[in-house]
N, C-alpha and C positions, 0 to 999 in steps of 0.2 A: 298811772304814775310813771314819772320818765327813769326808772330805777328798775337794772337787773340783776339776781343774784350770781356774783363771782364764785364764791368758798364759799367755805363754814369751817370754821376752827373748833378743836378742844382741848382746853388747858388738861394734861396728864401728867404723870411723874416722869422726873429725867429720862431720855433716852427713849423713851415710847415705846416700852416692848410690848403693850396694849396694841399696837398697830401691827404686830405679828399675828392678833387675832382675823384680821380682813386677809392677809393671806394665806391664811391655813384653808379659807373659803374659797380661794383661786384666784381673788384679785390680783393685781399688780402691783409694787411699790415702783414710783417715780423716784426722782433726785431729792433731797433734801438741802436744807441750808441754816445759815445762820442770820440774826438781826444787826447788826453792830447798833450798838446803843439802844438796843430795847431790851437786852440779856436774853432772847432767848435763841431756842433751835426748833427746829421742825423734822416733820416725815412727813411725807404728803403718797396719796393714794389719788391718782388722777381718774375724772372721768369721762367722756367724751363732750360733754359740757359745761364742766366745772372738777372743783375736788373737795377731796375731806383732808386739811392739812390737821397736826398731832403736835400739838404744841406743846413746851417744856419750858421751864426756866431753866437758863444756863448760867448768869451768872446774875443774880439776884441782889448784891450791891449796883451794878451796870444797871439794872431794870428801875431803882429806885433814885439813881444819882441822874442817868439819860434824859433824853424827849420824852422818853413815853411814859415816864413816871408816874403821871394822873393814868395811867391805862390801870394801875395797881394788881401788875401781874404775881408781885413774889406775893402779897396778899389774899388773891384770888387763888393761889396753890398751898396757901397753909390755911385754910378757911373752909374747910369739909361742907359748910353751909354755902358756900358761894358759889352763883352760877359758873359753871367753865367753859362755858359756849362764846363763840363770839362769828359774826356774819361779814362777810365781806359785799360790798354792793358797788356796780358800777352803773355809770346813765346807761339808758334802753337803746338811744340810738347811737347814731356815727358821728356826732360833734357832742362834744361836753355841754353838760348845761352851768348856765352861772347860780343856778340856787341849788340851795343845799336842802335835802330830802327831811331832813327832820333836821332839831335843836343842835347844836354842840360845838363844838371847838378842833380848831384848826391844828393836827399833830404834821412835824416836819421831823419823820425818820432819816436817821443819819446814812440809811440805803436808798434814799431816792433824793438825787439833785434837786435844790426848792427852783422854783414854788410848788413844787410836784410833792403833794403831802396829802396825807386822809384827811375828812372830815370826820369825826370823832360824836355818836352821840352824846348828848348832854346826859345820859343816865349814867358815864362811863364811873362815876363813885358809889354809885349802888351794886357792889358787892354779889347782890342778889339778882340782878338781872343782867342777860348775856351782852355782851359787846358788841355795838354795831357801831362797823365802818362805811364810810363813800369815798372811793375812787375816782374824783372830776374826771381825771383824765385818762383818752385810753392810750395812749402810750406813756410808760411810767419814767421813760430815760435811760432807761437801764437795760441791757443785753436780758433777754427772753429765749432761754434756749426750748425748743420742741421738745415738754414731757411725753415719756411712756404713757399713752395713755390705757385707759381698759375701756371697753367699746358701749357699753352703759351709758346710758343718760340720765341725772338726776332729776325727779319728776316733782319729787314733792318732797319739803323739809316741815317737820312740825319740831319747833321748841315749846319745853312746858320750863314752866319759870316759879320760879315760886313766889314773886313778888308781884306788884299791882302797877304794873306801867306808870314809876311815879313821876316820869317827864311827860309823858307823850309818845316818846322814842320809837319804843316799841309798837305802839298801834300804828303810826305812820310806816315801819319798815314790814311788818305785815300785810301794809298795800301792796309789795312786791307780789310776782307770780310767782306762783312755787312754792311761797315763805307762808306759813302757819304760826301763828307766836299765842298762846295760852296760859294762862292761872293753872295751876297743879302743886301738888302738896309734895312733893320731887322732881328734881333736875332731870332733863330727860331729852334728847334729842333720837326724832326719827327720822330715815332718809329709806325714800323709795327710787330703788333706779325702775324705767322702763316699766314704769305703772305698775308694775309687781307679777308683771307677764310670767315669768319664768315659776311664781307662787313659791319662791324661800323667804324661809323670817329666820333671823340670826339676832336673838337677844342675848347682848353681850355682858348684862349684867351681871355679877356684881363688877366683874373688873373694870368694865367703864359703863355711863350712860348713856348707852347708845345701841338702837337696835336700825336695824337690816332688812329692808324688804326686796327682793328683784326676782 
């Protein structure tokens, strides 16, 4: 499949003091920012190949009223059932591809000059399953300052979902390398950096779903 994975996101409470748990571990925190018109903010943990960005609502009228409205993020943070995950994907190679990786619809955030906008899976109102994005393009328009990175490679993501791929979405964005997407009776995201060489596991439940291997 001509699809690579960017990020992984997780919706958490304002301010993301959940991301103080990665570096109590030694990780790094990169730069953070904000959406205009999709209400939220971020913290991001960068890693030599990708990152784990810490997503928030910030201003949840803005998230409901903006573009990204169908994304139903003030939803998906008052919604203790609802998946919080969501994946970013860009093409595999050096030119954009003109098809689109699975089902959905076309988002034009008010942070990237159009026609420069995600592709949105078609699952994006199913609550219960994670968010997947496509990236056409690889330059977004927009100034791309060098994050801090931390020197890790992300090797393998497994999401567990609690719902039944009821577009497709999801089985097609599991063709990615890397990307794991599974049925489970809880939300649950796991990321291994560097094949799990180093032999740590950091499970950070309860305060988020998400565990740690490198």
């Amino acid at each position: 499949m001509n699809l690579e994975l960017d990020h992984v996101f997780m919706l958490v409470e304002p301010a993301a003091e959940v991301a103080n748990r990665l570096l109590e571990q030694g990780f790094q925190e990169g730069s953070g920012n904000t959406h205009p018109g999709q209400g939220t903010a971020n913290r991001r943990v960068y890693f030599a190949n990708g990152m784990v960005e810490f997503l928030w609502v910030r201003d949840a009228d803005e998230a409901r009223a903006g573009p990204g409205r169908d994304l139903c993020f003030p939803e998906r943070a008052a919604d203790p059932d609802a998946s919080p995950f969501g994946l970013i994907f860009v093409p595999g190679v050096a030119q954009a591809s003109p098809e689109m990786p699975f089902p959905g619809w076309h988002y034009q955030p008010d942070y990237f000059p159009p026609p420069k906008g995600f592709h949105v899976g078609a699952n994006s109102g199913n609550l219960m399953e994670p968010l997947c994005f496509y990236f056409p393009f690889h330059d977004p328009g927009v100034p791309r300052p060098q994050p801090q990175r931390n020197p890790q490679r992300i090797t393998e993501v497994v999401i567990s979902t609690r719902s039944t791929d009821t577009h497709g979405v999801l089985e097609l964005a599991s063709g990615c390398d890397r990307i794991s997407i599974q049925s489970a009776n809880q939300h649950l995201m796991e990321i291994t950096l560097d094949c799990h060489t180093a032999g740590q596991t950091k499970d950070f439940r309860p305060a988020m779903p998400l565990v740690l291997y490198w």
